[in-house]
LUMTI-91771 format. One record per residue (C-alpha): x, y, z. Coordinates in steps of 0.1 Angstrom, whole numbers, plus 5000, padded with zeros to 4 digits. Example, Ala and Ser with C-alpha at 12.3 -4.5 7.8 and 13.67 -1.06 7.14 Angstrom:
% residues 2
512349555078513749895071
% end
This chain:
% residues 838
671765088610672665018644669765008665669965298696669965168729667665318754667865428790665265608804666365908828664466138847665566548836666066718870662966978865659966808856658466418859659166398817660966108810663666098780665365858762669065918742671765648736674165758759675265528788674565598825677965648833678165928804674966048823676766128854679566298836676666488818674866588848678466718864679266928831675467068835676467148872679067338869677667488837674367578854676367758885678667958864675268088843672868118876675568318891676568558861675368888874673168748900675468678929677568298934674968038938676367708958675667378941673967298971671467558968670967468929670167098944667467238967665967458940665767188917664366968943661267248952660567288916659666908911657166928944655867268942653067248924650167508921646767338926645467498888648967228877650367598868654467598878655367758910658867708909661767958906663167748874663167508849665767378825665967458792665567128768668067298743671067348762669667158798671067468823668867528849667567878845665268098864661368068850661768418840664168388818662368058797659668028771656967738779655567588752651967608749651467318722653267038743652767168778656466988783659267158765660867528775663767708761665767978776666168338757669668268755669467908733666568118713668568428706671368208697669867888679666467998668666668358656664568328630661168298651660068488676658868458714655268478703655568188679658467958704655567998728653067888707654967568691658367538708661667408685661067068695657267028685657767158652660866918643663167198641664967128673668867158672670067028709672466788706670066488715667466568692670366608659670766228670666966108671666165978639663566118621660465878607659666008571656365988560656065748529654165928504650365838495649865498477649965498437646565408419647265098405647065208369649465488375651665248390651064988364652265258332655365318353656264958362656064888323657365218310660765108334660464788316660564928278663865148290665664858307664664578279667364728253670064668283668864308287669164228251672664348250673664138278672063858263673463918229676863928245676563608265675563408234678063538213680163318240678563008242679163038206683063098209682462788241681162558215683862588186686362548217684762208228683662108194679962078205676962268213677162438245674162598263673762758298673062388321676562358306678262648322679262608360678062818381679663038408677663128438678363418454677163548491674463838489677164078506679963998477680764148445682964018416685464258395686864208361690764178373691764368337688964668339687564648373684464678355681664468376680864138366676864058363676763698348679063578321682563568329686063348327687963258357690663018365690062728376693262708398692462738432695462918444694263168418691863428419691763538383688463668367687963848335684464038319683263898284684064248277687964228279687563888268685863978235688664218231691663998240690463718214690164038188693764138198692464458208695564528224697964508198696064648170695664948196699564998197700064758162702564548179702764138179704763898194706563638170703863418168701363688157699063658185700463768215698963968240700864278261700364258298699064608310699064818336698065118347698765398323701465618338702165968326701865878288700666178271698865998246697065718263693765648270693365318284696565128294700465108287702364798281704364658304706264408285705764138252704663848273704163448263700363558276698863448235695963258225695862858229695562678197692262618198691362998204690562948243691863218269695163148289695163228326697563548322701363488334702263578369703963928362700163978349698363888382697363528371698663208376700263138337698862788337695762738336692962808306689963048319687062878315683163008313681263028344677863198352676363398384672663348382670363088375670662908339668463138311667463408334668463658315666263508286663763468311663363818319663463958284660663718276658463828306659464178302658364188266655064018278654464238308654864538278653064388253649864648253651964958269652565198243654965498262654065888251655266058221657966248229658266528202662266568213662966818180660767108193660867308220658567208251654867348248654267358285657167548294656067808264652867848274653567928312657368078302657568348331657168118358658767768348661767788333664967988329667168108305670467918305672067928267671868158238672467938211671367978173668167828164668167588188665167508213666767398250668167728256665567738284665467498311662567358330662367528366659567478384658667568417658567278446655667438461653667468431654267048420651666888414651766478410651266518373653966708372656566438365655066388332656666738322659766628343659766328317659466518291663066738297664766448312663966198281666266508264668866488292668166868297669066978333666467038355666067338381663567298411663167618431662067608469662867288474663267368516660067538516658467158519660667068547660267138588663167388584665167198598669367418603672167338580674267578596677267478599677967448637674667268643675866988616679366998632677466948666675366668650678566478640680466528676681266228689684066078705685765758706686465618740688965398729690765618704693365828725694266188719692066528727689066618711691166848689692766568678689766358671687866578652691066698622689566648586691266648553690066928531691267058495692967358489692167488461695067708451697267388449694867088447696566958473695466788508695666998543694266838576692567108592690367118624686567078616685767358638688167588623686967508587683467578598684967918611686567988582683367908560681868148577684568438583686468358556690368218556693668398539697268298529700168498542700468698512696668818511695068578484691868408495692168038509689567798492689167468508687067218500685666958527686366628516683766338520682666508556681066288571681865968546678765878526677865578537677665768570675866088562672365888575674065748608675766058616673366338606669666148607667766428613669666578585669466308564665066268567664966688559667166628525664966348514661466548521663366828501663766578472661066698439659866408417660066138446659265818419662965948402665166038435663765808467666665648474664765358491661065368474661365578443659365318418661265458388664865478405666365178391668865138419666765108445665664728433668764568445667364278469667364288507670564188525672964238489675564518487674264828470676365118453677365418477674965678458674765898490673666118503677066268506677766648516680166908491680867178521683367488502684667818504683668088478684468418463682168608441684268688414686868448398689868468406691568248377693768098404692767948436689067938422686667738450685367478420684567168415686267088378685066988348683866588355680866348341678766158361677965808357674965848367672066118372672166318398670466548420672466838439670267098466671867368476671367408516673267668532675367988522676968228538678568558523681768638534682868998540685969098531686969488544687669718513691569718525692069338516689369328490692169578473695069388484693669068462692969288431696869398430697669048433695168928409696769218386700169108390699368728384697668848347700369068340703168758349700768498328700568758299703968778292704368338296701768338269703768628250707068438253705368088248704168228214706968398205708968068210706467838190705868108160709568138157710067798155707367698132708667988108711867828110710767478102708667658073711467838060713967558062711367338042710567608009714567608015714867278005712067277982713867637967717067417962715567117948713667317920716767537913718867237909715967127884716467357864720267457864720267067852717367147828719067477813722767277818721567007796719867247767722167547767725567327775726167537800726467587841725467917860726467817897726268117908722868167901721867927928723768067955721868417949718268297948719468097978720068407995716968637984714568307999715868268029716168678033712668688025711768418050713268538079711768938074708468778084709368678121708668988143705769088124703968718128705168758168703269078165699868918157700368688180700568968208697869108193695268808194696668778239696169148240692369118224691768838253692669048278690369318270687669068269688468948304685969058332686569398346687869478381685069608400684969768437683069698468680469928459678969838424676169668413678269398394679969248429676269278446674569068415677368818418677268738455672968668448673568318439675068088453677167888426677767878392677267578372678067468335676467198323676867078287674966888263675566508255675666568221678366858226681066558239683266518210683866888202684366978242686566698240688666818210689067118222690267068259692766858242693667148217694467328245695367118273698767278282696367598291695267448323696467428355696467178386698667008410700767328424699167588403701367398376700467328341699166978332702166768325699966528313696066408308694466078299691366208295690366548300687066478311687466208330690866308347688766588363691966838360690467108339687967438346686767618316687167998329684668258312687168348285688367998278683967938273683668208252686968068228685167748232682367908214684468088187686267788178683467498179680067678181679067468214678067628248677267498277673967598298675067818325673067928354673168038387672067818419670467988447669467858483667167558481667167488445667667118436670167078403668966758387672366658362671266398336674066108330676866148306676566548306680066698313679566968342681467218365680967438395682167768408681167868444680668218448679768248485680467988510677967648503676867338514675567138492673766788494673466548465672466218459672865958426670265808409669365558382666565698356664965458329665565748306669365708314669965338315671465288278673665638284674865478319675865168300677865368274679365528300680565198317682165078287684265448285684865428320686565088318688865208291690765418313693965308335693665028366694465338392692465638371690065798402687165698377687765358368686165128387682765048378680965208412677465188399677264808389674864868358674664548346673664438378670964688382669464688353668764298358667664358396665364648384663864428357663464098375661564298404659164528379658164208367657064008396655364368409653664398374652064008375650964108407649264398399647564238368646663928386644964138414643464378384642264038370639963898402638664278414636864278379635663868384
% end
């Protein structure tokens, strides 16, 4: 971070000295602003006071000076807003003897506290402070207490035992190619053998074919004017001719290759389209061409085997790992049976999420952040090892209390750019989602905060979701908002899993000083939100999986009131919009039973005719005899019989939409209990089980033309319905879900200042029912590693351009990083265990 430069002023009330980053020339146009501010307020109700006169004032209250040091002064300026105000109208701090605030910026800023307690520890002493200089101060968080060297010890090697089954495969994978190196040379080929490519700290290296991150092991062309690098991954597949068994195509000479790119709107496809047969094939003694230009490569050179690291330090670290480990025997996790903690104590830690049969996670762990203890993350352990979702109440209760209003983080984040032209109104546009189309609209920040909390509406009456996209950027969030930023990481339960700089059991917090890390955030999810669901223009974030875990807190809502005369208006809409989709399913299903009746009928048609002709030949060549006319009568009774059955299997089909509808939430009013229970939480999440994948899977692409996106419009076409992040279950479409596959997801209400910890690989969706801001930030588990590695090799499968296909989270690389650092802290801590007991 850009360090802050200083320059020490002198406030015009009091000898205090401050210190801020803002030049002296931004000063003086600060002091003019204050000025005129500080005349227009004196002189509201009070008679016009000169600026002359404010001057003198000012000047008398720095010199006159009560013997006792009491103030004898007619004013003082208030440190929140910095008007010059009458003493009358300020609070003095009694804690600091320094800071006052005016009842104005109290009322206004600090309404939650009252005179009594301002007085006794003002905004500013108790970090709470929301003036525009103290949003920019950063805030030093206090590192937590040091670990007892056995505690840290078990951790350093239970990280070990999760990361050594990574290691292995990466090793397994880079000897299966100096295997394929050697048959290509004709002799033995080790690692001193392999060139190696250094790269700078600050630089990363991307499979060109999978954007998948490379960690070691890779080919690259040796041209210079080429730039080509593939993973072992694709290569492993290339030599396999993964591509053309995929699509079962070959070239002439049996071992071409099909240059891909990204897949376009292919129904079917899941990974990438051809572009063309190319000459790209196999050389004749197995080795990898450089692919051909209309491929991105050069199309004359061979790729040959290069390295990243140091020879055998993969091998290396497996060995020390599996040394550092060697006595370390992790707990027995019993992960069949239902969690004996959270039974015993069963009113306070945990919450009902799922009602599935016979099954023992239909209650999550939710412990309260106030109550945590450090053994605690034992029990954490325990539920994550599962990949159950965690739910951590009170999280803001261990925090200063610092605002996440809105305004105050729009304030925070104010800044303009002398050298960029245009107004401030120009400056400060955004790009937010609307969530009746999916589409982008630019939008000014302050009128989206205004709208978040008042509420927004389209011409024709129907509620206007947007989502705030990536506001401020994530790689930001801690030079923009730093006060901010310290208050969501004191929140943070379980700190060993979530620091993102310390935590001793987040894996991606190893990377080495100075390299380039993943963007894991903190980054901000600021939304609209409507307590009932609307099945169109729904504020939700759709069905996606992360990469990695994740924690989500939920920091601010605000409920929107809408007056019982437009609340009505959207219920006549929403009427009308079931009633028009009703009779598109009606027709739809018409349309599809008809035709697969016909296509039935025509078939026992055929088979009718076929069988008749059978046996007019069978009887014709007994009997000697012909009966045409036979056939032209049973003919007629078939098909008669096959086309009386249309309108009643239409019928059923009604039927079965009109049982849906009656299982569809009921419209409620303003008044009843139902709308007050549903504006109580926050948002709505679904998160399902790892296990459940492969049926959610199945049946999102069962039904796939059900959904909607881009313009309200169904899908015209998905590559992976996960992944493509295009599709929200809506209650009914769960409760088919659970009719047709017996799977359900836990579902559960987030209120304000819970923490939502999301465990890798598990599918999950939101609905906002009141206006939120939400704060979450990515982490690396041990428990997750293998899960995160699976993941990868999914994620690389999908198409060049797919939103989730490149490989963000690097980890290969981090799963090295975390393992070569645990081991030189574990040698330390044994070698210092060795000479305290000498």
């Amino acid at each position: 971070m850009e360090k802050m430069r200083g320059k020490r002023i002198r406030p015009r009330d009091s000898g205090e000295l401050v210190e801020d980053g803002r030049s002296e020339n931004e000063h003086k146009t600060r002091k003019k602003e204050n000025d005129v501010v500080s005349k227009r307020r004196i002189g509201r109700g009070r008679g016009e006071v000169s600026k002359r006169s404010i001057e003198i004032d000012i000047s008398d209250a720095e010199k006159d000076i009560k013997s006792d040091g009491s103030r004898k002064c007619l004013g003082s300026t208030c440190h929140h807003c910095k008007i010059f105000t009458s003493e009358s109208d300020l609070i003095f701090c009694s804690k600091c003897n320094k800071k006052c605030y005016c009842f104005d910026c109290i009322k206004r800023s600090y309404s939650e506290r009252t005179h009594e307690e301002v007085r006794a520890a003002c905004p500013f002493c108790m970090m709470t402070c929301i003036c525009r200089a103290c949003l920019r101060l950063p805030l030093v968080i206090k590192p937590p207490s040091e670990k007892d060297v056995d505690v840290k010890l078990k951790q350093l090697q239970y990280l070990l035992v999760k990361v050594l089954p990574v290691l292995k495969d990466i090793y397994t994978e880079q000897n299966r190619e100096l295997e394929i190196e050697s048959t290509i040379r004709g002799h033995p080929v080790t690692e001193a053998n392999i060139k190696r490519c250094k790269l700078d700290p600050s630089e990363r290296i991307y499979c060109d074919l999978c954007r998948t991150s490379i960690a070691n092991f890779h080919k690259s062309c040796p041209n210079k004017n080429c730039s080509v690098d593939i993973c072992l991954s694709c290569c492993k597949e290339l030599s396999e001719g993964f591509h053309q068994e995929r699509d079962g195509k070959k070239n002439a000479e049996g071992k071409g290759y099909e240059c891909r790119i990204p897949a376009g709107q292919g129904k079917d496809s899941d990974a990438y389209v051809p572009l063309h047969f190319s000459t790209w094939k196999l050389n004749s003694d197995s080795s990898i061409p450089c692919p051909p230009k209309e491929c991105g490569g050069c199309g004359t050179s061979t790729l040959e085997l290069r390295r990243l690291w140091k020879r055998d330090w993969v091998e290396k670290l497996i060995t020390n790992a599996e040394k550092c480990t060697l006595n370390f025997r992790p707990t027995d996790v019993d992960i069949v049976h239902e969690c004996s903690s959270c039974s015993t104590n069963s009113d306070s830690i945990r919450r009902q999420a799922a009602f599935r049969k016979n099954a023992h996670d239909n209650f999550l762990y939710s412990p309260n952040a106030v109550d945590l203890a450090e053994d605690d993350i034992a029990h954490f352990q325990f539920h994550w090892m599962k990949a159950e979702p965690v739910i951590v109440r009170n999280v803001l209760e261990k925090t200063s209390g610092l605002s996440w209003e809105p305004m105050v983080m729009w304030r925070a984040c104010r800044e303009m750019d002398p050298k960029r032209k245009g107004t401030e109104e120009e400056t400060t546009k955004v790009k937010a989602l609307d969530c009746l189309d999916w589409c982008e609209v630019e939008i000014n920040l302050h009128q989206f905060f205004e709208g978040y909390l008042e509420g927004r509406m389209h011409k024709n009456g129907w509620p206007e979701m947007l989502k705030l996209k990536d506001w401020p950027p994530s790689d930001l969030f801690e030079k923009r908002l730093p006060r901010h930023n310290a208050e969501f990481i004191a929140a943070l339960p379980f700190f060993d899993y979530t620091d993102p700089k310390s935590g001793i059991l987040n894996l991606a917090t190893r990377f080495p000083e100075g390299s380039l890390k993943p963007d894991l955030g903190p980054k901000t999810y600021i939304a609209y939100g409507f307590h009932e669901e609307l099945n169109r223009g729904d504020s939700v974030t759709k069905l996606h999986c992360d990469i990695s875990d994740a924690v989500n807190v939920l920091t601010h809502t605000a409920k929107v009131e809408i007056p019982p005369v437009k609340y009505q208006n959207i219920k006549v809409h929403q009427k009308k919009y079931a009633e028009a989709m009703l009779q598109k399913q009606q027709y739809s299903g018409q349309v599809k039973e008809a035709s697969e009746l016909e296509n039935k009928s025509m078939k026992e048609v055929d088979e009718s005719k076929k069988d008749l002709k059978d046996k007019a030949a069978n009887e014709e060549q007994s009997n000697n005899s012909s009966r045409p006319s036979g056939s032209g009568e049973a003919e007629k009774v078939i098909i008669s019989k096959e086309d009386n059955p249309t309108q009643p299997a239409v019928s059923t089909s009604v039927e079965s939409i009109q049982e849906q509808k009656l299982d569809a939430p009921k419209e409620t009013d303003g008044n009843t209990n139902e709308r007050s229970k549903a504006v109580h939480g926050g948002a709505v999440w679904d998160i399902f089980r790892r296990e459940d994948v492969p049926k959610l899977i199945q049946f999102l692409k069962r039904h796939e033309h059900e959904f909607r996106h881009f313009n309200n419009e169904p899908l015209e076409s998905v590559i992976h319905p996960i992944h493509d992040q295009t599709m929200f279950l809506s209650d009914s479409q769960k409760k088919q879900l659970k009719e047709e596959f017996d799977i359900e997801p836990w579902t559960f209400e987030q209120h304000l200042g819970e923490a939502v910890f999301i465990p890798a690989g598990c599918p999950h969706q939101v609905r906002n029912r009141q206006s939120c801001i939400k704060v979450a930030l990515d982490f690396v588990a041990p428990e997750s590693v293998e899960e995160c590695l699976r993941l990868t090799q999914e994620f690389r499968r999908l198409p060049k351009d797919h939103s989730s296909g490149e490989d963000k989270l690097e980890l290969k690389k981090i799963a090295l990083y975390a393992a070569s650092s645990a081991i030189r802290e574990v040698k330390g801590l044994m070698q210092s265990s060795r000479r305290s007991d000498t």
